[in-house]
PDB file of the backbone (N, CA, C, O) and the ligand in Angstrom, with CONECT records:
HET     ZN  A 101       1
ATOM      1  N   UNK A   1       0.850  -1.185   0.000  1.00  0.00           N
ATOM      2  CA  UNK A   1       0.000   0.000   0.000  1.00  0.00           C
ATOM      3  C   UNK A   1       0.888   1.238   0.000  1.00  0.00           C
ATOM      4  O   UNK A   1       1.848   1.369   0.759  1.00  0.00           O
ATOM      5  N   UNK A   2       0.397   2.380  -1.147  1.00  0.00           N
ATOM      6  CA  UNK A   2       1.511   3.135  -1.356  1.00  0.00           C
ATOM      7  C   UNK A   2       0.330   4.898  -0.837  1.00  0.00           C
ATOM      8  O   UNK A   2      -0.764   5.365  -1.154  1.00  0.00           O
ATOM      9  N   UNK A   3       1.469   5.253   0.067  1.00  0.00           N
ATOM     10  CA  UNK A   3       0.617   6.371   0.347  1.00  0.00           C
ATOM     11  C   UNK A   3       1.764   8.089   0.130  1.00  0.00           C
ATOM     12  O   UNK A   3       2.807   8.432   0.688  1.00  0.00           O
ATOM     13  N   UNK A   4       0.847   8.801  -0.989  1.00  0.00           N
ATOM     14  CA  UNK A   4       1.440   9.719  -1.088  1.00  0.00           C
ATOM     15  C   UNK A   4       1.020  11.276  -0.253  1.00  0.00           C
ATOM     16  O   UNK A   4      -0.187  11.455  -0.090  1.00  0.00           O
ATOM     17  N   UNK A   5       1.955  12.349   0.251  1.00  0.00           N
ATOM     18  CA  UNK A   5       1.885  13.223   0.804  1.00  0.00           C
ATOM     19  C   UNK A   5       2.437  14.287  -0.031  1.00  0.00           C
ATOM     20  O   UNK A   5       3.595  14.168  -0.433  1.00  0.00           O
ATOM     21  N   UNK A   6       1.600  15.525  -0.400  1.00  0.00           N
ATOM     22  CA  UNK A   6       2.254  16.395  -1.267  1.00  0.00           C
ATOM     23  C   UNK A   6       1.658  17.727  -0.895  1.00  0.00           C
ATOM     24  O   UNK A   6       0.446  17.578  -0.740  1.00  0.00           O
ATOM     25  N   UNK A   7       2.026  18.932  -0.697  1.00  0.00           N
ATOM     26  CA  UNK A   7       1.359  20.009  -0.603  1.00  0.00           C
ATOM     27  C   UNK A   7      -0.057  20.320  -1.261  1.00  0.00           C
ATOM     28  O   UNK A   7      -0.422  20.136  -2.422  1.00  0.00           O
ATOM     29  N   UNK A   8      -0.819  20.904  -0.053  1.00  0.00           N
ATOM     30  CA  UNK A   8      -2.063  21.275  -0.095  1.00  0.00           C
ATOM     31  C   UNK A   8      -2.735  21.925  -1.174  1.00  0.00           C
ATOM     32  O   UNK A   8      -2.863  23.087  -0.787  1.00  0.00           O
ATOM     33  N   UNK A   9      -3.057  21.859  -1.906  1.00  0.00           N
ATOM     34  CA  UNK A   9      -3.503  22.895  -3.560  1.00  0.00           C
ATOM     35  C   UNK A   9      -4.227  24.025  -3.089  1.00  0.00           C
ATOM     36  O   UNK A   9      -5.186  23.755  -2.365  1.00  0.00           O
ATOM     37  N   UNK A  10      -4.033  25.064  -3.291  1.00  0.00           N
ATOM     38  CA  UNK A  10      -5.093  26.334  -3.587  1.00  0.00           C
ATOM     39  C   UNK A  10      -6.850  25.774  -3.729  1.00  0.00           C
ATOM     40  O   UNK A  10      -7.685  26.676  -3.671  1.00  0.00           O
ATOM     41  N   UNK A  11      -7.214  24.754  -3.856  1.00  0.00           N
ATOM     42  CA  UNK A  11      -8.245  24.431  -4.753  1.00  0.00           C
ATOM     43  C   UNK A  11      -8.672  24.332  -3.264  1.00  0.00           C
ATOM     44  O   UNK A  11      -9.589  25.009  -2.798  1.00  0.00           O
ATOM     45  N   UNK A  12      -8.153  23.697  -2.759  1.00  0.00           N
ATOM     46  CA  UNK A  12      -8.660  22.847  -0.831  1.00  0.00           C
ATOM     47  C   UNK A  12      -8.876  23.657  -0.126  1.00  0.00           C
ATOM     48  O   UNK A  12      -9.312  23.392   0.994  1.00  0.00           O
ATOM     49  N   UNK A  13      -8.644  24.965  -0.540  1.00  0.00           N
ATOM     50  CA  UNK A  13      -9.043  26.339   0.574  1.00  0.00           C
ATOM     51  C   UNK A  13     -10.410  26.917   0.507  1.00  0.00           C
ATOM     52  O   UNK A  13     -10.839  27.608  -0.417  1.00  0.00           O
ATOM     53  N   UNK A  14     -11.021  26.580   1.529  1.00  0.00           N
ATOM     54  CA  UNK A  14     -12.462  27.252   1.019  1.00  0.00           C
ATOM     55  C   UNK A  14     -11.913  28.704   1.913  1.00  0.00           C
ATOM     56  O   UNK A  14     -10.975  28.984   2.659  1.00  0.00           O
ATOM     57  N   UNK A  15     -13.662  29.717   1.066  1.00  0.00           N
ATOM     58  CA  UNK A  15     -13.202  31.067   1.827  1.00  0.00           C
ATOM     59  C   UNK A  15     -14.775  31.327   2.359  1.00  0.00           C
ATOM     60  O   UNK A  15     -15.808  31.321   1.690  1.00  0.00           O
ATOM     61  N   UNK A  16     -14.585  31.568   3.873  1.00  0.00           N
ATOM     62  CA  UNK A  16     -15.681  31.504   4.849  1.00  0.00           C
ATOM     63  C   UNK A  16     -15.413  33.165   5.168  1.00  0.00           C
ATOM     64  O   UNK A  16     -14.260  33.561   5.334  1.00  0.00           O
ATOM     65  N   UNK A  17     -16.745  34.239   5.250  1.00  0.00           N
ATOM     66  CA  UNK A  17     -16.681  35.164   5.255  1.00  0.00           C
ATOM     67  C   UNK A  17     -15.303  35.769   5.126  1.00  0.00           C
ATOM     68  O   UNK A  17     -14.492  35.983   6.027  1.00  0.00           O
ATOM     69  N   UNK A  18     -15.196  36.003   3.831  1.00  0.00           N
ATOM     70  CA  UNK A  18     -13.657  36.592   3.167  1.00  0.00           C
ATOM     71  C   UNK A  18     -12.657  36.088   3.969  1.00  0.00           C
ATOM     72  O   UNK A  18     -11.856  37.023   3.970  1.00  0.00           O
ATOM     73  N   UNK A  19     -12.251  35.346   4.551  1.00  0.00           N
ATOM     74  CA  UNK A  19     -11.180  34.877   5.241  1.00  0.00           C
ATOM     75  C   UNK A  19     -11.217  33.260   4.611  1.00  0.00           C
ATOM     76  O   UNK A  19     -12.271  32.706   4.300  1.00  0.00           O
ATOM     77  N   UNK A  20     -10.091  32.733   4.510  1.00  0.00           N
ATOM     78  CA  UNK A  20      -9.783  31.555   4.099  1.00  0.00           C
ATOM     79  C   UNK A  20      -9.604  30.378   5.258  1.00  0.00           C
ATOM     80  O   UNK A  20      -9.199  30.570   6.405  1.00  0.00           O
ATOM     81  N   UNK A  21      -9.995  29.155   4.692  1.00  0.00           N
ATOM     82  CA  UNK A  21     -10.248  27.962   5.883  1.00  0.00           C
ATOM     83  C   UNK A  21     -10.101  26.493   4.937  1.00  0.00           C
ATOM     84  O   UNK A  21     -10.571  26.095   3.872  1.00  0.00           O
ATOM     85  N   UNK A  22      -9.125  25.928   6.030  1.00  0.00           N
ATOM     86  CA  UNK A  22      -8.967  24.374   5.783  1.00  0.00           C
ATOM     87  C   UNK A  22      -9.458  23.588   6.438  1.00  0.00           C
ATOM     88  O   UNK A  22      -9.204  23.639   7.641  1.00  0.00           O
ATOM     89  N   UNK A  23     -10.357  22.541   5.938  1.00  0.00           N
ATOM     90  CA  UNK A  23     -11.063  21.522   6.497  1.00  0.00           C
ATOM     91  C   UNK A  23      -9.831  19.736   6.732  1.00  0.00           C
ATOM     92  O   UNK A  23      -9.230  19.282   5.759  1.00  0.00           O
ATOM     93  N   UNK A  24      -9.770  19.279   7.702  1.00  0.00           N
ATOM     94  CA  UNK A  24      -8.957  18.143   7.639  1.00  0.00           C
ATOM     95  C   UNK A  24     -10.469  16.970   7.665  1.00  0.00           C
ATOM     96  O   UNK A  24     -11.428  16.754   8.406  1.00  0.00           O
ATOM     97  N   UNK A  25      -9.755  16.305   5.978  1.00  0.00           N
ATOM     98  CA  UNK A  25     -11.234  15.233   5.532  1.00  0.00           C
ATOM     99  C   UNK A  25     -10.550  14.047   6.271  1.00  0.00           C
ATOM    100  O   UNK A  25     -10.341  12.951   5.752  1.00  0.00           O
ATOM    101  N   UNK A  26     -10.228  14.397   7.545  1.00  0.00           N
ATOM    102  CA  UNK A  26      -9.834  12.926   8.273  1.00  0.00           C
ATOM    103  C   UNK A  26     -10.860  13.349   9.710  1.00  0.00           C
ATOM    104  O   UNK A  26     -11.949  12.817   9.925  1.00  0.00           O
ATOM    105  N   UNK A  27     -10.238  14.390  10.577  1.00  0.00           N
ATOM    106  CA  UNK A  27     -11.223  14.513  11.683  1.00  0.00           C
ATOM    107  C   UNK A  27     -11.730  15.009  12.084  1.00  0.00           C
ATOM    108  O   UNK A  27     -12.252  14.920  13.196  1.00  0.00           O
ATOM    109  N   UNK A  28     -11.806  16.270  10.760  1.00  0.00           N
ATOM    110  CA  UNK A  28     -13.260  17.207  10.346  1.00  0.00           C
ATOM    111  C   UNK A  28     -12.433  18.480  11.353  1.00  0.00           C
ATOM    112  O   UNK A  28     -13.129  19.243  12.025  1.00  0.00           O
ATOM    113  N   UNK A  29     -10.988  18.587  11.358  1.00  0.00           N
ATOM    114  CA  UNK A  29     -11.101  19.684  12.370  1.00  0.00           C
ATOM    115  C   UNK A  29     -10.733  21.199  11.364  1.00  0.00           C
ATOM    116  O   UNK A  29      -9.876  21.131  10.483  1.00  0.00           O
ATOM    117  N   UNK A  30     -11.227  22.046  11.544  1.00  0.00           N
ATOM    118  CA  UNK A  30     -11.228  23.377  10.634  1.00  0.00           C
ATOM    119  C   UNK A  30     -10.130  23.897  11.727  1.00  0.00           C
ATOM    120  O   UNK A  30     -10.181  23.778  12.951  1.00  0.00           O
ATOM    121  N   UNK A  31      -8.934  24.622  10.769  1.00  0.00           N
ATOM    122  CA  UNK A  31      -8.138  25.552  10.651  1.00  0.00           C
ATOM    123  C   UNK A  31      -8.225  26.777   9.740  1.00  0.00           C
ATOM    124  O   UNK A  31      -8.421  26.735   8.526  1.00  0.00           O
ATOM    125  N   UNK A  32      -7.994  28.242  10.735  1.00  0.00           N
ATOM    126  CA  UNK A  32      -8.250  29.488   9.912  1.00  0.00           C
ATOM    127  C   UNK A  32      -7.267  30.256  10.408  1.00  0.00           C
ATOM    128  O   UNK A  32      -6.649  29.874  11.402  1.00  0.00           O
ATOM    129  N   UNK A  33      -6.965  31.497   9.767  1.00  0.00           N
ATOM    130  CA  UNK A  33      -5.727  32.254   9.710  1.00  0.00           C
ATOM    131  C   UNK A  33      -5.945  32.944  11.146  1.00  0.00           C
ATOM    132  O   UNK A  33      -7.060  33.369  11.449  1.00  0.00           O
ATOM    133  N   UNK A  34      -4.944  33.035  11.946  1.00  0.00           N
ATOM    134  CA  UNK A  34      -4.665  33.214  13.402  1.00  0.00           C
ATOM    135  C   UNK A  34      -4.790  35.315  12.954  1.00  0.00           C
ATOM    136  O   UNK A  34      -5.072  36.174  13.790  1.00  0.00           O
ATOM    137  N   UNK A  35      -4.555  35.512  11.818  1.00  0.00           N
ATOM    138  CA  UNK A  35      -4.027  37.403  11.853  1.00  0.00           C
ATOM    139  C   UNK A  35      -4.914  37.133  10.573  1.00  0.00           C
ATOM    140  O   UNK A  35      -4.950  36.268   9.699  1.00  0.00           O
ATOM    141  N   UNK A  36      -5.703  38.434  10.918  1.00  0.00           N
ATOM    142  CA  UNK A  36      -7.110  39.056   9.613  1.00  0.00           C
ATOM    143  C   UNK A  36      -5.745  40.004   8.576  1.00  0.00           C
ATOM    144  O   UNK A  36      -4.652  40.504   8.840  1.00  0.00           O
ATOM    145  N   UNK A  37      -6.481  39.876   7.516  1.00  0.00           N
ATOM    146  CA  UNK A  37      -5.671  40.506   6.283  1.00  0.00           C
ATOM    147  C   UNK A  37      -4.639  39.198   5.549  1.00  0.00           C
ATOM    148  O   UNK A  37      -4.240  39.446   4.410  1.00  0.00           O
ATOM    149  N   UNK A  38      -4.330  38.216   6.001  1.00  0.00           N
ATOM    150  CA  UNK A  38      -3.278  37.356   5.515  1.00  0.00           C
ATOM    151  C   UNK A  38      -3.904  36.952   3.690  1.00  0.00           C
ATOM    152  O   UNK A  38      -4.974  37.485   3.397  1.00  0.00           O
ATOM    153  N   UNK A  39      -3.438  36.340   2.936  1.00  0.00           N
ATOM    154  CA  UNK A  39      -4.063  36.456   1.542  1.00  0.00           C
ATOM    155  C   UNK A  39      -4.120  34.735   1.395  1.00  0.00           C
ATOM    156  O   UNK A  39      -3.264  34.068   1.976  1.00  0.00           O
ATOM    157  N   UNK A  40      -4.727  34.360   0.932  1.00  0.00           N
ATOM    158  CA  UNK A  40      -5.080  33.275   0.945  1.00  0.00           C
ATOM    159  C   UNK A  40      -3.785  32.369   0.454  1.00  0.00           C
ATOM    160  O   UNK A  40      -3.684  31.297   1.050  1.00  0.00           O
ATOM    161  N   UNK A  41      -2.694  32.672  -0.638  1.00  0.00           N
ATOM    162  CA  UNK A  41      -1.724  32.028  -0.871  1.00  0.00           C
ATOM    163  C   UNK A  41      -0.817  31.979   0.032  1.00  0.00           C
ATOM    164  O   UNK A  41      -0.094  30.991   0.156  1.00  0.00           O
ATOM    165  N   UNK A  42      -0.705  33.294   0.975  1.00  0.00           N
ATOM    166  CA  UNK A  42       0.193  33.300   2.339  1.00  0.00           C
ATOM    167  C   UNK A  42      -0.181  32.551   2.907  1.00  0.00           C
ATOM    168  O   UNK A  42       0.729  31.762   3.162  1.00  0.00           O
ATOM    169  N   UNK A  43      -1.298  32.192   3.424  1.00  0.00           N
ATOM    170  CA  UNK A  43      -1.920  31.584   4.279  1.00  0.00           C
ATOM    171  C   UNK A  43      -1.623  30.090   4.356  1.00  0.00           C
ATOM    172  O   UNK A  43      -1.167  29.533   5.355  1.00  0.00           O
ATOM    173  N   UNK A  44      -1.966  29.424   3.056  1.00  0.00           N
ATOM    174  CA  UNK A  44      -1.733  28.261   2.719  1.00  0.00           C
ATOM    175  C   UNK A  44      -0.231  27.656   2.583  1.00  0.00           C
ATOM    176  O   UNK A  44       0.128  26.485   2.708  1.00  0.00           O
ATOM    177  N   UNK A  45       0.566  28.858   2.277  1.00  0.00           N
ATOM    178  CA  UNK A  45       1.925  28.341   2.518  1.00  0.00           C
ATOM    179  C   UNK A  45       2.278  28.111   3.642  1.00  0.00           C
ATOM    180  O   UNK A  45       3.107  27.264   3.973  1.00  0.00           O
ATOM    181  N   UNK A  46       1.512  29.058   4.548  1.00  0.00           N
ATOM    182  CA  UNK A  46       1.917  28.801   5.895  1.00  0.00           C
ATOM    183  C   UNK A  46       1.251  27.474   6.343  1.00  0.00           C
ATOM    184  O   UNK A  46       2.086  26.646   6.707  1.00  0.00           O
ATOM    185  N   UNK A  47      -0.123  27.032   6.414  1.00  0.00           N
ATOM    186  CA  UNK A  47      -0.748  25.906   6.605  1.00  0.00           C
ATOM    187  C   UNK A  47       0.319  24.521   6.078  1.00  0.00           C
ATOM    188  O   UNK A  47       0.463  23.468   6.699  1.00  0.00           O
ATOM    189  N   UNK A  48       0.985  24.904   4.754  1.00  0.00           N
ATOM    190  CA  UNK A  48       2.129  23.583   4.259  1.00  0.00           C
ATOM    191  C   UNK A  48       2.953  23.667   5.394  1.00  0.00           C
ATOM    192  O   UNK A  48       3.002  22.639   6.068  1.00  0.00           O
ATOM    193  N   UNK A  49       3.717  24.783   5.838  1.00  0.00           N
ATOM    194  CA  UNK A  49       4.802  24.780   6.607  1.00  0.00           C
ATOM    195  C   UNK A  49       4.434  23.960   7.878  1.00  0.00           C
ATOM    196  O   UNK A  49       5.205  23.191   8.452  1.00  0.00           O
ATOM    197  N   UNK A  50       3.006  24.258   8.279  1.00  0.00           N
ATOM    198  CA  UNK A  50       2.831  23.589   9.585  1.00  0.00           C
ATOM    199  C   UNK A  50       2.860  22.074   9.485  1.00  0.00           C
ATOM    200  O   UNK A  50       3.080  21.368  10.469  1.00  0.00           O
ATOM    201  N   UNK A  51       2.613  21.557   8.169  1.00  0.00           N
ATOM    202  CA  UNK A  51       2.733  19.969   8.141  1.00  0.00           C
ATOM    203  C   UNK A  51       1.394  19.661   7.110  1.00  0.00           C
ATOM    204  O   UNK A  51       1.264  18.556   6.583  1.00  0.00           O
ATOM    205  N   UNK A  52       0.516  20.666   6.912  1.00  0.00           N
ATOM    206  CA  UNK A  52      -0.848  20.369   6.168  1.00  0.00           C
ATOM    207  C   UNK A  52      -0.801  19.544   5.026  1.00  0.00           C
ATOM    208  O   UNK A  52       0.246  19.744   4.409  1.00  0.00           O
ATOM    209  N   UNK A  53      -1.721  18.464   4.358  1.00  0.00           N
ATOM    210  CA  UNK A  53      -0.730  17.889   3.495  1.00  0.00           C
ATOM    211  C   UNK A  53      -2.197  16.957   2.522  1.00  0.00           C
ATOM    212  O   UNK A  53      -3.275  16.541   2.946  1.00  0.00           O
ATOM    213  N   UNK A  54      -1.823  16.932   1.664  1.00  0.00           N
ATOM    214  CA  UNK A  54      -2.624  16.428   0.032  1.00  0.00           C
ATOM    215  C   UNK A  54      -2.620  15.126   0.176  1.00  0.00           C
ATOM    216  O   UNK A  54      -1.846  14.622  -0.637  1.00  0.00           O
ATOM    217  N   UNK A  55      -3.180  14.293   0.901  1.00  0.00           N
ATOM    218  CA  UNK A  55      -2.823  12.497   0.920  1.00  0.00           C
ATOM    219  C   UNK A  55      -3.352  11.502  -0.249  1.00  0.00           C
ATOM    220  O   UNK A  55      -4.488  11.080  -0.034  1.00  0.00           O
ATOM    221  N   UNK A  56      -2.923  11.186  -1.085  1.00  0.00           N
ATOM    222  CA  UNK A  56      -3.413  10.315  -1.904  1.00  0.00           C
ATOM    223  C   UNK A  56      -2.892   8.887  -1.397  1.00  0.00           C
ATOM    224  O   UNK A  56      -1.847   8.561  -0.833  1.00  0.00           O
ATOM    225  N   UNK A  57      -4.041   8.143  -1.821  1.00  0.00           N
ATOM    226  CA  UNK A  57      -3.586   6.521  -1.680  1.00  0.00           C
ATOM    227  C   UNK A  57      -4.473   5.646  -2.179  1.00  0.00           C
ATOM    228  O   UNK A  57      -5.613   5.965  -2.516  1.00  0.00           O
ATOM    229  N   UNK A  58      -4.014   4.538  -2.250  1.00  0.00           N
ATOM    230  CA  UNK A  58      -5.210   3.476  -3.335  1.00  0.00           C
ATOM    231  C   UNK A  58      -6.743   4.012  -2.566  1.00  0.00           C
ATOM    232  O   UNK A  58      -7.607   4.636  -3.181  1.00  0.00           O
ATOM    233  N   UNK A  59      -6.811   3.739  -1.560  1.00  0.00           N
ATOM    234  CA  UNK A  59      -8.360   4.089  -1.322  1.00  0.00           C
ATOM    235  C   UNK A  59      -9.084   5.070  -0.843  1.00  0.00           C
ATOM    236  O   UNK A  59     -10.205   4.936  -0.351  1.00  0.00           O
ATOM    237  N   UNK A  60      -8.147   6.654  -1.032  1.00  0.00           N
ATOM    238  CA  UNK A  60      -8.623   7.319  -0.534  1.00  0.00           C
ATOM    239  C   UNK A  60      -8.111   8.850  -1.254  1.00  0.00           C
ATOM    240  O   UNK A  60      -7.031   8.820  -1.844  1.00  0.00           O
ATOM    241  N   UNK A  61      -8.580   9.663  -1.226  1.00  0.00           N
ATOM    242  CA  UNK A  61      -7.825  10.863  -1.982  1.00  0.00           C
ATOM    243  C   UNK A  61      -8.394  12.385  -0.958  1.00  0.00           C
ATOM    244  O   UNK A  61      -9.506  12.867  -1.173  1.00  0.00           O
ATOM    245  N   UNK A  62      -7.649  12.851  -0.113  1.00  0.00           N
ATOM    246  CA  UNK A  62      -7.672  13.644   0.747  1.00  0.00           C
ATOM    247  C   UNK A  62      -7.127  14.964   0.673  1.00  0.00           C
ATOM    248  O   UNK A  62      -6.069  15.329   1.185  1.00  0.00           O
ATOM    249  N   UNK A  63      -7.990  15.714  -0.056  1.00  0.00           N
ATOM    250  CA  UNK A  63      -7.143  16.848  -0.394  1.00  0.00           C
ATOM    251  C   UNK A  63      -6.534  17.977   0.984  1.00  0.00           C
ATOM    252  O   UNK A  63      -5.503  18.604   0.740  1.00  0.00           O
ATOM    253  N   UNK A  64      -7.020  18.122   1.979  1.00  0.00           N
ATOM    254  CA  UNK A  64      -6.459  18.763   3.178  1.00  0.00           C
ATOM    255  C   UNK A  64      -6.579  17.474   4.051  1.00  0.00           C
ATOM    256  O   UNK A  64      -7.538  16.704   4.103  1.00  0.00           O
ATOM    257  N   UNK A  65      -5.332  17.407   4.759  1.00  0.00           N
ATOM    258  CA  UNK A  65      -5.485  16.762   5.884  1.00  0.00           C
ATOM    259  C   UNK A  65      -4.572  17.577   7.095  1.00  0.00           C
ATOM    260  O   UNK A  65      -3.600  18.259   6.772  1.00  0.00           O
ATOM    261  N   UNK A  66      -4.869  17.470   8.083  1.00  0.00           N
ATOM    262  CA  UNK A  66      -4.284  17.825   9.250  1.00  0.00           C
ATOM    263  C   UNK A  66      -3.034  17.731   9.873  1.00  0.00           C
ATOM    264  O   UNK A  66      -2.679  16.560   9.738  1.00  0.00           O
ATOM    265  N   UNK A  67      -2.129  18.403  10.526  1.00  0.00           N
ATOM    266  CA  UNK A  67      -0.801  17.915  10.727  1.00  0.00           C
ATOM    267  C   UNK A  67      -0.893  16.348  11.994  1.00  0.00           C
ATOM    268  O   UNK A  67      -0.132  15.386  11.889  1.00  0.00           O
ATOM    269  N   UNK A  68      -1.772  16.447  12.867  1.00  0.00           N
ATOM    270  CA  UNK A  68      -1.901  15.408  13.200  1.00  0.00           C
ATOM    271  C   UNK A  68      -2.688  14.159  12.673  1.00  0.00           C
ATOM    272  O   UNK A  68      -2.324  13.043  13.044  1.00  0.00           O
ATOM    273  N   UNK A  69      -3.649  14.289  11.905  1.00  0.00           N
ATOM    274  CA  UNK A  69      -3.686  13.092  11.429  1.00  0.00           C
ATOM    275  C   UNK A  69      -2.409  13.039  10.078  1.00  0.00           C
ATOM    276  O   UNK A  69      -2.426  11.996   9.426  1.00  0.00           O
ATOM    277  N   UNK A  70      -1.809  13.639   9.847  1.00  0.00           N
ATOM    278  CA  UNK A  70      -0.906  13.393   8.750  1.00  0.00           C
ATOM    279  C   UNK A  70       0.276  12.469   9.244  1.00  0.00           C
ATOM    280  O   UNK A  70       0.850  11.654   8.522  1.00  0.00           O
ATOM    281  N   UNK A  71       0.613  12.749  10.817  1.00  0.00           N
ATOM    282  CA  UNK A  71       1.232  12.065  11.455  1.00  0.00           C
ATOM    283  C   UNK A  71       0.826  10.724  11.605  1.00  0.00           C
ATOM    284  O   UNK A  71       1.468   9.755  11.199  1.00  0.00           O
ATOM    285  N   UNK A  72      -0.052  10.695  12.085  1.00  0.00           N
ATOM    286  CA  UNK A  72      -1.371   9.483  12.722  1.00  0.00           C
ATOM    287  C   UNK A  72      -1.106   8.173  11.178  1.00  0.00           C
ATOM    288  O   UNK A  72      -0.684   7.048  11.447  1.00  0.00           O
ATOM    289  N   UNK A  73      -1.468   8.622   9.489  1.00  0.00           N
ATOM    290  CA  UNK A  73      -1.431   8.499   8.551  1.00  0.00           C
ATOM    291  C   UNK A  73      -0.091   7.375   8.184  1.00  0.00           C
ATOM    292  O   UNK A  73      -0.109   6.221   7.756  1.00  0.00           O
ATOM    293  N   UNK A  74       1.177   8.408   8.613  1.00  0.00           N
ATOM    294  CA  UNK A  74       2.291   8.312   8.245  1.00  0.00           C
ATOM    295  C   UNK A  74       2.942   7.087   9.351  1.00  0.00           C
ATOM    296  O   UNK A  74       3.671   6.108   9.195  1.00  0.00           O
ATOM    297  N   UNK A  75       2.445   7.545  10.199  1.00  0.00           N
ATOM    298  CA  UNK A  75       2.544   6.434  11.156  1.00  0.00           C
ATOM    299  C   UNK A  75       2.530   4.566  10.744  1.00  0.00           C
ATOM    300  O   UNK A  75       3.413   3.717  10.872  1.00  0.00           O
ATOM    301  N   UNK A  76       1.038   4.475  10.196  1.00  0.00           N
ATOM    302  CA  UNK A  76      -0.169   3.469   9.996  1.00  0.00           C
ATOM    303  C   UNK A  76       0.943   2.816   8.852  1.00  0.00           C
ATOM    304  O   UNK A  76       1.089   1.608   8.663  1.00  0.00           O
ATOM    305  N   UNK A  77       1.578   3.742   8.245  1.00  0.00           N
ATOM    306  CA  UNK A  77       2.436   3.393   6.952  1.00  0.00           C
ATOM    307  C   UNK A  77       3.549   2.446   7.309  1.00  0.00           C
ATOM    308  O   UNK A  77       3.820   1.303   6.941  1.00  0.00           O
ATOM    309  N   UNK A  78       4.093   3.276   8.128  1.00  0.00           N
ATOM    310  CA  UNK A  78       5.370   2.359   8.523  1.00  0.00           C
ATOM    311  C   UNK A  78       4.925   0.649   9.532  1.00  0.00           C
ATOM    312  O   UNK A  78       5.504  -0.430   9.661  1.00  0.00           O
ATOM    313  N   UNK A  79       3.422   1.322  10.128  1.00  0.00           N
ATOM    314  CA  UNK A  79       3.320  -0.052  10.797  1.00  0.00           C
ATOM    315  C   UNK A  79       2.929  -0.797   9.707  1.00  0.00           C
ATOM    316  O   UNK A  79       3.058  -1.860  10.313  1.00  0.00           O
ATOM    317  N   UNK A  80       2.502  -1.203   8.441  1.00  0.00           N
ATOM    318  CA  UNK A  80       2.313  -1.460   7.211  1.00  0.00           C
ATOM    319  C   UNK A  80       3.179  -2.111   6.593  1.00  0.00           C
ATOM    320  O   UNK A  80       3.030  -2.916   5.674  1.00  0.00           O
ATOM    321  N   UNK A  81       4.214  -1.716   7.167  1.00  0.00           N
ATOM    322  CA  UNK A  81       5.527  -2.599   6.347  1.00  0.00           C
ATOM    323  C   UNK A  81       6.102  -3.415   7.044  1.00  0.00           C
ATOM    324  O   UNK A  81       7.026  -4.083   6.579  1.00  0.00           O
TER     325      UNK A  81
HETATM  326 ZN    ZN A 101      -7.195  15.789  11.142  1.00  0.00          ZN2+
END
């Protein structure tokens, strides 16, 4: 089982009263920009930096996921092998 991790796309950002927001499609937890004015591409770079992450894998295709379940994820992988 091959599981890939790749930065978050622009596409995965929804925008909730003019401010931008990431949903993690693992444990539903919403992340939003800590400082008003940030631009949505800042934002999201910053969300990559924290660990935010694009999971593809045979059975699942996760366009935001969370830095802890990304861990949780990455984890499951290695116990896998
Ligand atoms: Zn999560």
């Amino acid at each position: 089982m091959s599981m890939t991790f790749k930065d978050v796309k622009p596409s995965a950002v929804a925008i909730e009263f003019g401010k931008p927001r990431l949903k993690c499609e693992c444990c539903k937890r919403v992340d939003r920009p800590l400082h008003i004015g940030i631009s949505q591409a800042e934002w999201l770079k910053a969300a990559n930096a924290v660990g935010w992450r694009h999971v593809t894998h045979e059975a699942f295709d996760f366009d935001s996921v969370c830095p802890s379940c990304v861990a949780e994820l990455a984890a499951d992988v290695k116990e896998a092998v």
